[in-house]
C-alpha positions as CSV (number, residue, x, y, z in Angstrom):
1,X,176.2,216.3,59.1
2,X,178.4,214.5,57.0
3,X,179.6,215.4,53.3
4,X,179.1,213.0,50.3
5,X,179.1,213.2,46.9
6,X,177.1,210.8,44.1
7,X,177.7,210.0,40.1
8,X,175.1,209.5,38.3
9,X,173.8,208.5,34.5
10,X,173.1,211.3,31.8
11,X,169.8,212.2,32.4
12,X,169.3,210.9,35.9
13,X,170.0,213.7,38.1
14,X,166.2,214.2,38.9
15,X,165.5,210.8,39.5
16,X,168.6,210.6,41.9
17,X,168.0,213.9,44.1
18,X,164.6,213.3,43.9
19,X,165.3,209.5,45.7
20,X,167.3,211.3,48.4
21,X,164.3,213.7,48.8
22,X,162.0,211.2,49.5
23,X,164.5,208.9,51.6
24,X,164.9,211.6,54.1
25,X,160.8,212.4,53.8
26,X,160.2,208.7,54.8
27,X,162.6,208.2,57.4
28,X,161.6,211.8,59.3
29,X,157.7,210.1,59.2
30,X,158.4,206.9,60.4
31,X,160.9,208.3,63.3
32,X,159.7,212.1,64.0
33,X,163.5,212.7,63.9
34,X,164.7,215.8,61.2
35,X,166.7,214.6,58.6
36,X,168.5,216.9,56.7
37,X,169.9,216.6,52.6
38,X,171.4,220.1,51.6
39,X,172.8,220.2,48.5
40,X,176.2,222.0,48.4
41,X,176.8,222.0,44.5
42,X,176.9,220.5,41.4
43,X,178.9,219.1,38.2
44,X,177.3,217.1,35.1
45,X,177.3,213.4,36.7
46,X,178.4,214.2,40.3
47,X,176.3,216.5,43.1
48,X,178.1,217.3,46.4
49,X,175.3,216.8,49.6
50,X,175.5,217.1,53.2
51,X,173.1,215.1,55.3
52,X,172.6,213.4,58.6
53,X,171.3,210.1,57.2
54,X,173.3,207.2,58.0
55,X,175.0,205.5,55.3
56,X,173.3,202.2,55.7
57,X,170.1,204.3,54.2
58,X,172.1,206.0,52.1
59,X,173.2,203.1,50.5
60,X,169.6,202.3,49.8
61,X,169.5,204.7,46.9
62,X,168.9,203.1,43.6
63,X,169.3,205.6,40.9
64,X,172.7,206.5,41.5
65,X,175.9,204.7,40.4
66,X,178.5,204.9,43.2
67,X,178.9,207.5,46.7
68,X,181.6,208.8,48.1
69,X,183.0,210.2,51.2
70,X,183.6,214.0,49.6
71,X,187.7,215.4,50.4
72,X,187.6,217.9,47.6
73,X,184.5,219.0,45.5
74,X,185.8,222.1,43.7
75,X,184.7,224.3,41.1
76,X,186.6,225.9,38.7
77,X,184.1,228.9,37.5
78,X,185.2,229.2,34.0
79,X,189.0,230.6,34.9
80,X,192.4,229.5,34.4
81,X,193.8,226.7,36.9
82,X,197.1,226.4,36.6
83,X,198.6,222.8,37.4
84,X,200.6,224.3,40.7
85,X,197.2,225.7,42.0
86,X,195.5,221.6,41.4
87,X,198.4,220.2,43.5
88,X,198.3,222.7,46.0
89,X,194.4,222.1,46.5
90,X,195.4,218.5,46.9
91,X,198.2,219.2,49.2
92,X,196.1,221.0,51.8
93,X,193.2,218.2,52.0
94,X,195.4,215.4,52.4
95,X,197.3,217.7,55.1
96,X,196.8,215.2,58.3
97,X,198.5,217.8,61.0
98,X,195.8,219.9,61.7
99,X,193.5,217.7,63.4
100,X,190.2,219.5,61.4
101,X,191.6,219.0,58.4
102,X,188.9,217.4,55.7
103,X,190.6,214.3,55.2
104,X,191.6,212.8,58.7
105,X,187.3,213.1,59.7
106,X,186.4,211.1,56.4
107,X,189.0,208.8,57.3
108,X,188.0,208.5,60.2
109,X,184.3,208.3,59.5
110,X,184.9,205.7,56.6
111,X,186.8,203.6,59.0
112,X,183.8,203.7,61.6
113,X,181.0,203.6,59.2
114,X,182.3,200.5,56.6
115,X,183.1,198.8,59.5
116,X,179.3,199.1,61.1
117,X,177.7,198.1,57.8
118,X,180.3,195.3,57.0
119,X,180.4,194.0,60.5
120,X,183.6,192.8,59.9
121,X,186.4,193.2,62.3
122,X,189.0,192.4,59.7
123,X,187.9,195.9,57.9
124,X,189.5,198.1,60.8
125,X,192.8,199.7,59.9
126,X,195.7,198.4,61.0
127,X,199.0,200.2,62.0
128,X,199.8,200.5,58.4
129,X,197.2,201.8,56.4
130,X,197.0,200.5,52.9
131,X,195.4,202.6,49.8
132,X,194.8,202.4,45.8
133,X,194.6,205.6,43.7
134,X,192.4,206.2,40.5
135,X,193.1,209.1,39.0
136,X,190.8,210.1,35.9
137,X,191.9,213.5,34.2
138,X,189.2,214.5,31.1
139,X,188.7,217.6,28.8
140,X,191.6,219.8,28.2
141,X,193.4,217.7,30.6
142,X,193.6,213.9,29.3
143,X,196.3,213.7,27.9
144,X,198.6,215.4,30.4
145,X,200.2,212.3,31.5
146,X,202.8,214.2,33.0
147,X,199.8,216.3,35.1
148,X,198.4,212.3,35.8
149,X,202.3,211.3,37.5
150,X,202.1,215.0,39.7
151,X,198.9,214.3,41.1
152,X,199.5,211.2,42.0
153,X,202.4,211.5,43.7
154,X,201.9,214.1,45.4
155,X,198.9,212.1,47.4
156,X,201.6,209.6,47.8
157,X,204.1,211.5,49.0
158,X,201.6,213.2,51.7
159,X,200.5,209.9,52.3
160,X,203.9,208.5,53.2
161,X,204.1,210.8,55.7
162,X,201.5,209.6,58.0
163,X,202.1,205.3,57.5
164,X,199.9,205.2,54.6
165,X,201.6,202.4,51.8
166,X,200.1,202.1,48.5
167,X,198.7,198.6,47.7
168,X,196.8,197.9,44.4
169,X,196.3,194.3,45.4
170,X,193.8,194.4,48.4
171,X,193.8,198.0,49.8
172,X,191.9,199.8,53.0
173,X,190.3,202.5,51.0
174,X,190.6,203.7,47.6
175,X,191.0,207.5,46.4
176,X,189.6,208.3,43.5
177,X,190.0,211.3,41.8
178,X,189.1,213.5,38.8
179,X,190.1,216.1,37.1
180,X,188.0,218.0,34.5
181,X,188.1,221.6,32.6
182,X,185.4,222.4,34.9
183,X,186.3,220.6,38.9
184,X,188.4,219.0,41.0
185,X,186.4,216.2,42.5
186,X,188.5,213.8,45.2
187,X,186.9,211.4,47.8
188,X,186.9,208.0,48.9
189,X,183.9,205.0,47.5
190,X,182.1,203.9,50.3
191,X,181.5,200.4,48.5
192,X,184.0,198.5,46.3
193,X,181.5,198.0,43.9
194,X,178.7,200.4,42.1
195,X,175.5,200.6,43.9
196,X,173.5,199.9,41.0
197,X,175.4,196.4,40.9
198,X,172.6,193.4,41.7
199,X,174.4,190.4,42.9
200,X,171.0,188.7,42.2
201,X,170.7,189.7,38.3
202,X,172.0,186.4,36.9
203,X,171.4,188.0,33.2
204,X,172.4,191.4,32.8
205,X,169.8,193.4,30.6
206,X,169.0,197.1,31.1
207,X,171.2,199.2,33.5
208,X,169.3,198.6,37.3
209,X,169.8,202.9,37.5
210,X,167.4,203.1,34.4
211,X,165.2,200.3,35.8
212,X,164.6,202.6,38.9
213,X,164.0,205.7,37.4
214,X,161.3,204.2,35.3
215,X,160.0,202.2,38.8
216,X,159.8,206.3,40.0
217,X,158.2,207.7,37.3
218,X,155.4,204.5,37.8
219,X,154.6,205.8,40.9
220,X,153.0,202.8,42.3
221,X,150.4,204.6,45.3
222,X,150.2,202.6,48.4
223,X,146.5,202.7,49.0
224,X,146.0,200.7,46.0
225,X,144.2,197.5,46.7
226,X,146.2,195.1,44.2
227,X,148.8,196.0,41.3
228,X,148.7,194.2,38.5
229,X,152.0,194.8,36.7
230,X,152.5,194.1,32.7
231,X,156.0,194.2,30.8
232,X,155.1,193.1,27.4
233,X,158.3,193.4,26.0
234,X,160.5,191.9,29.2
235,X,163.6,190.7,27.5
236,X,165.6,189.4,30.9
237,X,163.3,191.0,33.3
238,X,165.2,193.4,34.7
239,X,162.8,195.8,34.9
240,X,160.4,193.8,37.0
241,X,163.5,192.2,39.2
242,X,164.1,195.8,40.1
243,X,160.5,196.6,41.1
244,X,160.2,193.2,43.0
245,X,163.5,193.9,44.9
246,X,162.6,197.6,46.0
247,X,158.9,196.7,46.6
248,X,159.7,193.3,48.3
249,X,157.7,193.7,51.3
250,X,154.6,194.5,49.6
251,X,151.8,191.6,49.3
252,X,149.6,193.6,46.7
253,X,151.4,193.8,43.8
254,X,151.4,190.6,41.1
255,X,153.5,190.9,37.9
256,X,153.5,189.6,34.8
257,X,156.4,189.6,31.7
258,X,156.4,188.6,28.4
259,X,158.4,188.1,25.2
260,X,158.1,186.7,22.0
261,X,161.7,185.6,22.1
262,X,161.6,182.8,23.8
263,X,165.2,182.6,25.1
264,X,164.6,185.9,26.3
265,X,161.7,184.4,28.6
266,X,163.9,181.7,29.9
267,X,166.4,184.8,30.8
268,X,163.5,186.4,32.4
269,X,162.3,183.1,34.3
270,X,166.6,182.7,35.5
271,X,166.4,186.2,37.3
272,X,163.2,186.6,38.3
273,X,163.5,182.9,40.6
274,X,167.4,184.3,41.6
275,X,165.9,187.4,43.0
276,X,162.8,185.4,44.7
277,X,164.9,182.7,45.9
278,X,167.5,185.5,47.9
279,X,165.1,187.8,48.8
280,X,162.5,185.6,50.6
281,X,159.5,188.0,48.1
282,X,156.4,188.0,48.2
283,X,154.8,188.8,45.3
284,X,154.0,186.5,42.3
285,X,155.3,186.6,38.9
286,X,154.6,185.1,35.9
287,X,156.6,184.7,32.5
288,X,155.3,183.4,29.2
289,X,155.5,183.8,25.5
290,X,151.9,186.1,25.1
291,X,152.3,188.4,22.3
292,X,151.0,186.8,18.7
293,X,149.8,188.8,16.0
294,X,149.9,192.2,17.7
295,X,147.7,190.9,20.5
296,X,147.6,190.3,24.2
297,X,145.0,187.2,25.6
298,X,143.9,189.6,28.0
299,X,140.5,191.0,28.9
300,X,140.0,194.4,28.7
301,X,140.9,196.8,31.6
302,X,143.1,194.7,33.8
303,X,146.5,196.4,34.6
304,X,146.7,199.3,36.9
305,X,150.4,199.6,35.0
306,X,152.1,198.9,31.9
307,X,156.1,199.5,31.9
308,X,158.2,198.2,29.4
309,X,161.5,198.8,27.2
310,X,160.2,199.1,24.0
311,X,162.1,197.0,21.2
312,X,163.6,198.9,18.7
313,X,167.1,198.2,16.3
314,X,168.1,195.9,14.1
315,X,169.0,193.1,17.1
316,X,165.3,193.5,18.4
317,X,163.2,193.4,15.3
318,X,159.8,194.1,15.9
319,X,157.7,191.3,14.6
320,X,154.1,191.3,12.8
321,X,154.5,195.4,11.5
322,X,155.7,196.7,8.1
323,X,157.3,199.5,10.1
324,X,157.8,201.4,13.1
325,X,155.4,203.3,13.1
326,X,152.9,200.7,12.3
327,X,154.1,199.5,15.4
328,X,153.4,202.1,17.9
329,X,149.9,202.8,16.5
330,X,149.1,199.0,17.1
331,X,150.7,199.2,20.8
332,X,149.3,202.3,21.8
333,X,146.2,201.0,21.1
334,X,146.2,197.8,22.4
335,X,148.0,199.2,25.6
336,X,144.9,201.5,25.3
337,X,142.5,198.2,25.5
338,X,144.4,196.6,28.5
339,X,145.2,199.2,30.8
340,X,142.6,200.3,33.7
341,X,140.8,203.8,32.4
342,X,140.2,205.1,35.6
343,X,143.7,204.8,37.2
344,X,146.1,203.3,35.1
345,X,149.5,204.2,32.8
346,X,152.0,203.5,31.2
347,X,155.9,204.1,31.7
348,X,157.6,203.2,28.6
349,X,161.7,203.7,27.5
350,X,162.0,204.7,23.7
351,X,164.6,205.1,22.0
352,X,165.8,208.9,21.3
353,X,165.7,208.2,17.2
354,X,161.9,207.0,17.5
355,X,160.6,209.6,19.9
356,X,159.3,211.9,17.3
357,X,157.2,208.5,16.0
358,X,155.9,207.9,19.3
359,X,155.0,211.9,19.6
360,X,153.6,211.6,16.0
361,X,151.2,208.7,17.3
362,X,150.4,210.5,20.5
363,X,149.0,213.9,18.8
364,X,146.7,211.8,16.0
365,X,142.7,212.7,16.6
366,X,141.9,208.8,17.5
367,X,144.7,208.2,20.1
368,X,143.6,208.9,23.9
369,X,146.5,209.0,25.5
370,X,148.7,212.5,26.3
371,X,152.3,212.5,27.2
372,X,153.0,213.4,30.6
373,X,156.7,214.0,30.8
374,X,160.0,212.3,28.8
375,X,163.5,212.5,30.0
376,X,166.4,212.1,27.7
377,X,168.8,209.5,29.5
378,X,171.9,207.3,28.3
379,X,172.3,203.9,27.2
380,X,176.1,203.7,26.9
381,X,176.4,204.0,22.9
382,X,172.7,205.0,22.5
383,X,170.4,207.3,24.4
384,X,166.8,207.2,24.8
385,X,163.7,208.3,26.3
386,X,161.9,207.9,29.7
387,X,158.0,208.3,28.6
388,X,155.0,208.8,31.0
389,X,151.7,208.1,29.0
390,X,148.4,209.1,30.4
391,X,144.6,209.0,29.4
392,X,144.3,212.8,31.7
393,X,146.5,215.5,30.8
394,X,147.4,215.8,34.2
């Protein structure tokens, strides 16, 4: 069982431990082999796990922004810590005598494991091991500067010990570390760059970690026949690249974006060919300028799912309504017109300030559709909503 710890965005912590759930569920059924994922604790943004998966599967997870090899994952508990105790904690994981010491095994292990998932020979440490240091100190402590300098050389100096060199240019491994009111969180990124980076996203829209979480609330069931997807309100696609990219293997599912900003399509069109193009997919997709006058050209009843970011702020006016409100009545009724009644949802992102419209809208006596669950997650400088909507309560 190896220790790791993961960061994640506000909001996303269920989507994330619920995607390590299910990765361990799925690989026990497909190789009657118990996998374990016990959680060891927990800090806003970061949770501390210990698991037999290998990393190559681990490093399947989509809702989470980087993982680490865990050194130190410590808790505070609300008392005092002076600056002496912080370097002492540091002091005695980077310790490299003691042959069980924490920091020699995930050396070790990160120098076995990035070097099986890299296959690259030219990965393997040589007699001088090379290391960068980010150090992030928040709360009470950001502007201890002086506290910054400590900690950092006292890594260093334990480092120098033991052939390590500091190089910021092109180092082994990298230690990061941070330092809150609450924790002292130290451990080594298992990739240089963030998990929820896409190398195949030519146009960057919404965050890939937000794309996923709305992908698992969708739920797409694997016994359905076809899936015929609809984002109405696509801007670059990202949404739909994500879905292609983590559903890749299946024949079944078709989907279709739109916009009525029509350099948004040719976005959409850019990354949705990129991601086809590397990943050899299967399904279909279709981008086109569709919404006129509040309406779809679509017969009634024909997507099993509608998911969409819906448009909201002064840079993405919405077109054809007085108002925002106006807006979502006409929406949740047409959305009410095209999606299937005996099976099909909708999984929309709102944005935090328009909730209470959309909530409005959902309790009126002609609307048919009930909310099924919202989570509160962060854009960066905004926040919004993840929304379920549903014809059955349940």
């Amino acid at each position: 069982m190896n220790k790791y710890y993961f960061t994640h965005g506000r909001g996303l912590y269920e989507f994330a431990k619920n995607e390590l759930d299910i990765l361990a569920l799925s690989l026990k059924n497909e190789s009657n082999f118990s996998y374990k994922v016990d959680v060891c604790d927990y800090i806003e943004g970061k949770l501390l796990f210990e698991t037999n998966l290998d990393l190559k599967n681990l490093l399947k997870l989509t809702t989470i922004e980087r993982l680490f090899f865990s050194i130190i994952f410590k808790k505070f508990d609300n008392c005092e810590i002076s600056s002496k105790t912080i370097l002492d904690n540091i002091t005695e994981s980077l310790d490299l005598n003691p042959s069980d010491k924490r920091f020699m095994f995930v050396l070790d292990n990160y120098n076995e494991k990035k070097d099986e998932i890299l296959e690259n020979n030219s990965k393997k440490f040589r007699n001088v091991i090379k290391y960068r240091i980010d150090c992030k100190l928040t709360g009470k402590w950001r502007s201890n500067s002086d506290l910054k300098t400590k900690i950092i050389d006292c890594i260093t100096n334990n480092l120098s010990q033991h052939n390590f060199e500091v190089d910021l240019s092109s180092p082994n491994f990298v230690i990061s570390c941070h330092l809150s009111e609450i924790a002292l969180v130290l451990g080594i990124p298992v990739t240089n760059l963030p998990l929820s980076f896409r190398n195949t996203i030519k146009n960057i829209g919404l965050r890939s970690t937000i794309c996923s979480a709305m992908i698992q609330l969708s739920e797409i069931l694997e016994n359905y026949d076809n899936i015929l997807i609809l984002d109405p309100f696509c801007g670059k696609s990202t949404i739909l690249c994500e879905m292609m990219h983590q559903y890749k293997d299946r024949k079944n599912i078709f989907y279709l974006c739109s916009d009525c900003d029509s350099k948004q399509i040719d976005f959409s069109v850019d990354n949705c060919n990129a991601i086809k193009n590397s990943e050899n997919l299967i399904s279909d997709f279709i981008c086109s300028n569709l919404f006129k006058n509040s309406k779809f050209p679509f017969k009634d009843d024909i997507f099993d799912l509608i998911i969409t970011d819906l448009p909201f702020g002064k840079n993405h006016p919405v077109k054809f309504f007085q108002n925002q409100q106006d807006f979502y009545v006409t929406i949740l009724s047409e959305f009410n017109r095209l999606v299937n009644k005996s099976k099909g949802f909708c999984v929309l992102l709102v944005n935090s300030k328009e909730m209470s419209i959309l909530e409005h809208t959902l309790s009126q006596k002609e609307n048919e559709w009930f909310l099924i669950s919202k989570y509160l997650v962060s854009l960066g400088e905004t926040s919004a909503y993840l929304t379920k909507i549903s014809r059955s309560k349940s």
